[in-house]
N, C-alpha and C positions, 0 to 999 in steps of 0.2 A: 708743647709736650708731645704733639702726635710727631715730630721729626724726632726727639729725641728715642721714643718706642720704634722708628723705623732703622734710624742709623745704629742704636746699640742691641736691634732684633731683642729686645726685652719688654717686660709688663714695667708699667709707668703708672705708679699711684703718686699724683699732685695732691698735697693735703693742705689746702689753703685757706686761711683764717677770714672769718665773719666778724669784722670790727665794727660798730657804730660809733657813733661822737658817744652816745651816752656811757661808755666804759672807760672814757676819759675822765679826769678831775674838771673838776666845775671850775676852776680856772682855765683850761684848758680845752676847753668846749665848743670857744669860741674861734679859735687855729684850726679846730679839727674842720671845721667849715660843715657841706654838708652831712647826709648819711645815705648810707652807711660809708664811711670811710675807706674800707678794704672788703669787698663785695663777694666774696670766695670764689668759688669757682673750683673744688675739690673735682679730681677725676678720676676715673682707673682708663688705661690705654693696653691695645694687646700690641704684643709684636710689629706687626703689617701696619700697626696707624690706627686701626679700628677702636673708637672708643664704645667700650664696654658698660659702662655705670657714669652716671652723668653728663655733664657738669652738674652741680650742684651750686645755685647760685641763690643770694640774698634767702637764706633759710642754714640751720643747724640740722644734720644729720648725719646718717653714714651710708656709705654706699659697699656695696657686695658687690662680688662677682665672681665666678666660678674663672678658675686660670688651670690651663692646661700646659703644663712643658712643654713638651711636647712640640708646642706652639713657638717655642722659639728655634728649633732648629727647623722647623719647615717654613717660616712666616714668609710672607711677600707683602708686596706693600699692596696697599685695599683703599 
């Protein structure tokens, strides 16, 4: 994510899902192997690469962060 916020000089919000086996069907619980399945990792990223707000891993919530324009025409990589 932080190469993508460097090569397109933009803010880079990754909103990435928290899966466990248990939101699977009980038939299917057993495929899903361990847990959590899909482990998040939400981000916010600035311009230059700098990450602002998280990662946010194995938990539910939201991440903030104050974003400045600004910040993409002047960015460098950080």
């Amino acid at each position: 994510m932080q190469h993508i916020a460097i090569e397109g000089r933009c803010y880079v919000l990754a909103c990435n899902q928290l899966i466990t086996k248990e939101a699977y069907p009980e038939d299917l619980r057993s495929e899903a192997g361990g847990t959590p399945v899909c482990s998040g990792g939400s981000v916010i990223i600035a311009p230059g690469g700098k990450v602002i707000a998280g990662p946010l891993f194995n938990q539910e919530g939201v991440l903030y962060a104050d974003i400045h324009l600004e910040e993409v025409l002047t960015s460098s990589i950080t």
